[in-house]
N, C-alpha and C positions, 0 to 999 in steps of 0.2 A: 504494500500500500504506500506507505513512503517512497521506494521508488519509482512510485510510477509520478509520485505530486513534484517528486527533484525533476525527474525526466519530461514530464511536463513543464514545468517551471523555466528549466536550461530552454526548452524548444522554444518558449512563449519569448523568452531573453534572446536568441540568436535572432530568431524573426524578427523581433523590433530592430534589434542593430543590424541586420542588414537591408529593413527598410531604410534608414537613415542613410547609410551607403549609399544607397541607391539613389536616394534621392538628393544626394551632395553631389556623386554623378554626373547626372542629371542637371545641374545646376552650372556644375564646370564643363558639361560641352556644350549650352548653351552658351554659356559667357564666351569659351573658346569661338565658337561657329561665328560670332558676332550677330548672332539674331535678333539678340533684344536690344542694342544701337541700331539697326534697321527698323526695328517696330515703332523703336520711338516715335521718327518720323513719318510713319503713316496718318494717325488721326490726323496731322496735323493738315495732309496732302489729299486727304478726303473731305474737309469742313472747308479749303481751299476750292476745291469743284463743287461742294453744292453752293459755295458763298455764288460762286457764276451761276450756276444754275437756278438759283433760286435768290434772286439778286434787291426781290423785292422786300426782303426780312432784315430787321432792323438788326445794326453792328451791337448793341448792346445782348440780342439773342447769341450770337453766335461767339462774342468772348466767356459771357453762362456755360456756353456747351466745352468749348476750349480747356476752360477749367477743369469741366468733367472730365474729360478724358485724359486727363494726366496718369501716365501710367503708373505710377504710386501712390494715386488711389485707389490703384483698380485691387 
């Protein structure tokens, strides 16, 4: 009975740390690929095309949205 709560226990501990791993990973080939300095400047290059597109909407709507989309708030 004890053995199997230790052997349990070990399993539940190696799972978690190597979710962690994985997810540090994960993290350092994004940062490597340079993905997330290219995503930055997306919203920014999307709210530029509806600003033309839709040209009739007030500058004040569209620094509101600007803000939202900062990627650290997301």
């Amino acid at each position: 009975m004890i053995k199997n709560i230790i052997f349990l226990f070990t399993l539940f501990c190696f799972t978690f740390s190597y979710a962690q791993t994985k997810h540090e990973k994960i993290k350092e080939l994004i940062s490597l690929s340079g993905a997330f300095t290219i995503s930055r400047g997306i919203p920014k290059e999307v709210i530029a095309n509806y600003k033309k597109k839709y040209n009739n909407v007030p500058e004040s709507e569209w620094a509101g949205l600007e803000q939202k989309s900062v990627l650290k708030n997301l």
